[in-house]
C-alpha positions in Angstrom: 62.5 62.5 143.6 62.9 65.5 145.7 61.1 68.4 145.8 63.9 70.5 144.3 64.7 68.1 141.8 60.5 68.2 140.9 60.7 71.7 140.7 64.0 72.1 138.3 62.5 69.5 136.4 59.4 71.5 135.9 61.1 74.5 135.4 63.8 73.8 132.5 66.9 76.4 132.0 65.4 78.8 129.7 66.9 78.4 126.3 67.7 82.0 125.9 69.4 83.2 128.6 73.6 83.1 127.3 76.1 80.6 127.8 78.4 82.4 129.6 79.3 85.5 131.5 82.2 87.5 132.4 81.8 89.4 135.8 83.6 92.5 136.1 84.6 95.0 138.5 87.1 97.9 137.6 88.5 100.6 139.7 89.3 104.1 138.7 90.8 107.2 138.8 87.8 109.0 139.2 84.2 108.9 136.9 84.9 111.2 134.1 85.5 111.1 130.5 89.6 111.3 130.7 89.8 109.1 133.6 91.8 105.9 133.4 91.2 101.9 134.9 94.0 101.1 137.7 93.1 97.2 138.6 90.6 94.9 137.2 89.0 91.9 137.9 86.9 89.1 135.9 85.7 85.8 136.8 84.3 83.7 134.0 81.1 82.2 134.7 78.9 79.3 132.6 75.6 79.3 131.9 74.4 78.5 134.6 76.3 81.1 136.9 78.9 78.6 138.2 82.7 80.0 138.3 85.1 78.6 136.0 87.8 81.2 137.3 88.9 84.7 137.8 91.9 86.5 136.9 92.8 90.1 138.4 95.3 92.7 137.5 96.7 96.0 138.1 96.9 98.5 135.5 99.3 101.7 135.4 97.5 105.0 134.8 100.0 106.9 133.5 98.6 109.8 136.1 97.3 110.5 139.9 95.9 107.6 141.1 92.9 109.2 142.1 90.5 108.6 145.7 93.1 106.2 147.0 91.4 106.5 150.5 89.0 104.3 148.7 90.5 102.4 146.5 94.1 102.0 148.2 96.2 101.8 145.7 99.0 104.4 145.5 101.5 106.1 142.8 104.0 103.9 144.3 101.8 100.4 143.9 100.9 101.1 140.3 104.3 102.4 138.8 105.5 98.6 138.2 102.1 98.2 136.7 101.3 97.2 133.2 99.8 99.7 130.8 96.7 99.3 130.0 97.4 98.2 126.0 100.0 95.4 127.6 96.8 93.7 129.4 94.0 94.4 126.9 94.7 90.6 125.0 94.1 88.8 128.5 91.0 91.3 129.3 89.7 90.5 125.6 90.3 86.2 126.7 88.1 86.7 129.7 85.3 88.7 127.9 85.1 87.1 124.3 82.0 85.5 124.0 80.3 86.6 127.2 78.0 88.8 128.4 79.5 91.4 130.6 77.8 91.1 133.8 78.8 94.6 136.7 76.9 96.5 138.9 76.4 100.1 137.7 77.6 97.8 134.3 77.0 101.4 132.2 80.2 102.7 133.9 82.0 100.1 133.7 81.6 99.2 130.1 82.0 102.4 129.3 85.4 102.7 131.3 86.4 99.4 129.6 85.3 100.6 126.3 87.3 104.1 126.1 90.7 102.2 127.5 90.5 99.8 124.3 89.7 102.9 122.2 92.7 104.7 123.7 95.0 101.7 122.4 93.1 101.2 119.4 91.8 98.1 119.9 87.6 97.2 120.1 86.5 95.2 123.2 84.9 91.9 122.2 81.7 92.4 124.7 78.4 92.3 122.2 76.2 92.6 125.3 75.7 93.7 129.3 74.1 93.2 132.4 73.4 95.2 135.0 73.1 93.6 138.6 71.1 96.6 139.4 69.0 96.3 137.0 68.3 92.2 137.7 67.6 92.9 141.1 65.1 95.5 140.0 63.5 93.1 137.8 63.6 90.5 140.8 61.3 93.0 142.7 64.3 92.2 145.5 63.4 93.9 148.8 67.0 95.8 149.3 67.2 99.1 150.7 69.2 101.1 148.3 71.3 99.9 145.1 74.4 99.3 146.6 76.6 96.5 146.2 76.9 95.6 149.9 73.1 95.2 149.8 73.2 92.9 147.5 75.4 90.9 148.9 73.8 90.8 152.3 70.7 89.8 150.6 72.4 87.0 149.5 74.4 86.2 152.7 77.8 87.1 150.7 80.2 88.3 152.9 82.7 91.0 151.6 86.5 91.5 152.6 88.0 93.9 150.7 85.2 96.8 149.6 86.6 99.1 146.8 89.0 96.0 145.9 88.4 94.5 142.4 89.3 90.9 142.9 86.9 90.6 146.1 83.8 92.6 144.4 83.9 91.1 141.2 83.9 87.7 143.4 81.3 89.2 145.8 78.9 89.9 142.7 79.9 86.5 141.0 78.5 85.3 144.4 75.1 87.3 144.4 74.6 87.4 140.8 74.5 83.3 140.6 71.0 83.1 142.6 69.8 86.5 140.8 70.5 84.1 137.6 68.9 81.4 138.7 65.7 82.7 140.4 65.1 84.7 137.2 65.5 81.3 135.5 62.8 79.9 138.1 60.3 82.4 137.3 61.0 83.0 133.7 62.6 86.4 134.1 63.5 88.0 131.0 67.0 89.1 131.6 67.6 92.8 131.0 70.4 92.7 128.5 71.9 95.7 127.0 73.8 96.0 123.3 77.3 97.1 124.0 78.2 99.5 121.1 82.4 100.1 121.1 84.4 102.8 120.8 85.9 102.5 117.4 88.3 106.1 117.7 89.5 108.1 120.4 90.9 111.7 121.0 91.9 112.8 124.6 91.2 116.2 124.7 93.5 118.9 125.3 95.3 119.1 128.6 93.4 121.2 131.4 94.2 122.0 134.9 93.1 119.5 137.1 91.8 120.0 140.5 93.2 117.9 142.9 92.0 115.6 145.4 91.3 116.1 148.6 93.3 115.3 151.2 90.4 114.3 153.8 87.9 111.1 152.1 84.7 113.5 150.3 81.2 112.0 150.9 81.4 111.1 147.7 83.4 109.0 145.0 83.2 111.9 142.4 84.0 115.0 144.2 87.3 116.5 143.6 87.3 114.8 139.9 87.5 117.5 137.3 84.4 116.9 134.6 85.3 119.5 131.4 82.3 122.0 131.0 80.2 120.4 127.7 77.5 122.5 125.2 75.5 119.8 124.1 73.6 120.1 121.3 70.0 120.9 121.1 67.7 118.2 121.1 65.8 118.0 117.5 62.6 116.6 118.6 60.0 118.8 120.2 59.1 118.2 123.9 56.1 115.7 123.9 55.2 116.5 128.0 55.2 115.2 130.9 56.4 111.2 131.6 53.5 109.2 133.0 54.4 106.8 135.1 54.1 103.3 133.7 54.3 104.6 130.6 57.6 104.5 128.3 60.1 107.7 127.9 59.7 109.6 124.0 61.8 111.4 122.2 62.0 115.1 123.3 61.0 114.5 126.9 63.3 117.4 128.6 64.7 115.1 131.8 66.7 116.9 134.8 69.2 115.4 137.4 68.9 116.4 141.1 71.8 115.3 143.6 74.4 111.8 144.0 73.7 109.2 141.3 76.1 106.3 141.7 77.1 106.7 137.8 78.3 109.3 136.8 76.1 112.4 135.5 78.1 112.8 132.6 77.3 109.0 131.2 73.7 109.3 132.5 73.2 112.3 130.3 75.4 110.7 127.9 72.8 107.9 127.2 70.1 110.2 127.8 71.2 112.3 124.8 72.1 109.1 122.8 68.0 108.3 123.3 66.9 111.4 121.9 66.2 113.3 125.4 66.9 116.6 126.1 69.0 117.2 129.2 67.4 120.1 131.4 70.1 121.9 133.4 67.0 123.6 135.7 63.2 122.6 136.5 60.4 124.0 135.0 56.5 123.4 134.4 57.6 121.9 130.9 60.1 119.4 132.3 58.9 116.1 131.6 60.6 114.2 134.6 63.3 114.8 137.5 65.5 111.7 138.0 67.4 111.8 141.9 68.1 109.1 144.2 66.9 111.0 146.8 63.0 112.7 146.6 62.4 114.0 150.0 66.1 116.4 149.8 65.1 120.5 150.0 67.0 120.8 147.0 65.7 124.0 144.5 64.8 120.8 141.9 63.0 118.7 144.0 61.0 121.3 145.9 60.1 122.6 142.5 58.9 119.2 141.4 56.8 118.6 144.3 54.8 122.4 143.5 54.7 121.3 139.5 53.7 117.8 140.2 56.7 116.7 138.2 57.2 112.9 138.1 60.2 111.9 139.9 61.8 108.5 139.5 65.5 106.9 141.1 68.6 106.5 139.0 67.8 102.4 138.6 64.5 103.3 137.2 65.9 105.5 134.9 68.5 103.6 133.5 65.5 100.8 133.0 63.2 103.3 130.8 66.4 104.1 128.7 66.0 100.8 127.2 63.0 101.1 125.3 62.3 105.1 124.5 59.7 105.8 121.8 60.4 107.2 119.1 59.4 111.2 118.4 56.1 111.4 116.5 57.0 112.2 112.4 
C-alpha cells in the first residue's frame, strides 16, 4: 500500500460535503442592479470535484454590451444570441441539484438570480460556494483574491481571462484540490443558502452614462449605479467590531475604495444582516471594510486616528455569515 493510498484510507471523504457541483462563471454588462448576463459557462462536477462536462453559451442583452475591452464580445457578436429566457431550461439542467461553486460567487448568483426573476422563472440553486472564501478557509498563501492567483497557486494555466468557458474551466481546475485538501484536513466547507428572486420590476428608464472609450482601471467605472435611500437600520449601534469576534446587529460598517463585488451587493447583504451602512467615518463607526488599508484615503486616514478596525472585502463577506443577533 502506498503512502497516498494509507493516507486516503485514513482520511475518508467526509460524509457531508455535497454530491455535486456546478461551477460557474458569467460575464456581464457591468455590476449593477439593471445589468444583464452576455455568455455563461458551467461545468458539472461530482463529488469528488472530478468534471463530468461543461456547456457554455452566449446570451443577448437586449442593450450595450458593456466593457467589451474586457470581455470582447461586441453588439455585433451577441445580436444572433439567444435571450436570456430561451437558455434558462439548459442553465436550470446544469445547476439542479448542485451547489453553485464561482469566485466572488455573491455576484454571480445574484446576476444569475435577477435574470430568472426577469423571465419569471426561480433558479434551482439551494446553495453556494465561494472560491474566495475556500481559499480563505485553506489559510492559502496567495497574494490577493484574484482568480489568476488562484490558478497559479495551483499551476492552472489560463487562456482566455475575462472568457467564461476558460475561467469556469480554470476554477473547475483549482477548485478540485481546494475540495480535496479541505476533505484531507476536515475543512468545513463554507456554504451559503441561496435565497431566489421570486418577482422582479426593472426600474424606470434613466440616462445612462456611457463607457469609455479607453479600458478604466476598473471593471465598474463608467456603469451607471441609481442613487438609493436606504432605510434606517432599526437596531441601535452596539460599538466597535473586535476582531475575532462576530459582527451584531447595528454595527454601523463603511466601505473605502475597489472591492471586486460590487458595493451595491456588499451593502446589499450588509443591510439584509441587520447592519447599518455608513456613507462617512466617524468615532461611532464600528468597522471600515477596504481592500486596500495603507491608501491616504479621508476613510482610512480617519480609521487609523480612531483606531477603527479595518478588515478586506473576503473577510467581510466571511463575518456576514454568522452576525448576532441585536440584543432584545
Amino acid at each position: 500500500m502506498t503512502m497516498l493510498e494509507d493516507h486516503t484510507t485514513a482520511a475518508p471523504w467526509p460524509t457531508a460535503y455535497p454530491q455535486g457541483y456546478a461551477v460557474v462563471d458569467v460575464e456581464t454588462t457591468g455590476l449593477a442592479r439593471d445589468d444583464r448576463i452576455i455568455s455563461a459557462a458551467v461545468y458539472r462536477l461530482d463529488a469528488r470535484g472530478n468534471v463530468e462536462d461543461h456547456w457554455y453559451t452566449l446570451v443577448n442583452p437586449e442593450r450595450d454590451p458593456g466593457p467589451v475591452w474586457i470581455h470582447g464580445l461586441t453588439t455585433d457578436v451577441l445580436e444572433g444570441a439567444p435571450l436570456f429566457p430561451e437558455i434558462a431550461g439548459q442553465l436550470s439542467e446544469r445547476l439542479d441539484g448542485r451547489v453553485l461553486v464561482a469566485h466572488n460567487a455573491m455576484f454571480d448568483w445574484s446576476m444569475i438570480s435577477r435574470e430568472y426573476a426577469r423571465a419569471a422563472r426561480v433558479a434551482p440553486v439551494a446553495q453556494r460556494l465561494c472560491t474566495i472564501a475556500l481559499s480563505k478557509e485553506l489559510r492559502l498563501p496567495l497574494p490577493n483574491h484574484k482568480l489568476e492567483s488562484l490558478a497559479a497557486h495551483f499551476g492552472v494555466v489560463q487562456q482566455r481571462a475575462h472568457h467564461a468557458l476558460d475561467d469556469a474551466r480554470v476554477l473547475a481546475e483549482a477548485f478540485r484540490p481546494s475540495l480535496h485538501a479541505a476533505a484531507r484536513d476536515g475543512v468545513r466547507l463554507p456554504l451559503l443558502e441561496c435565497l431566489p428572486l421570486t418577482e422582479w420590476s426593472d426600474s424606470p428608464a434613466k440616462p445612462r452614462i456611457g463607457y469609455q472609450a479607453s479600458a478604466p482601471s476598473s471593471y465598474g467605472q463608467g456603469s451607471w449605479r441609481p442613487s438609493r435611500k436606504r432605510p434606517t437600520c432599526p437596531h441601535p449601534n452596539p460599538g466597535r467590531y473586535e476582531p475575532g469576534k462576530l459582527l451584531k446587529q447595528g454595527m454601523r460598517i463603511a466601505f473605502s475604495g475597489d472591492t471586486s463585488v460590487d458595493r451595491e451587493l456588499l451593502e446589499d447583504r450588509a443591510v439584509e444582516a441587520g447592519l447599518h451602512i455608513a456613507t462617512s467615518l466617524s468615532r461611532l463607526t464600528s468597522l471600515l471594510v477596504t481592500n486596500d488599508p495603507d491608501s491616504a484615503t479621508s476613510k482610512t486616514v480617519k480609521a487609523k486616528s480612531f483606531g477603527t478596525p479595518v478588515v478586506d472585502e473576503a473577510a467581510f463577506t466571511q463575518l456576514l455569515r454568522d452576525v448576532t443577533p441585536a440584543d432584545g
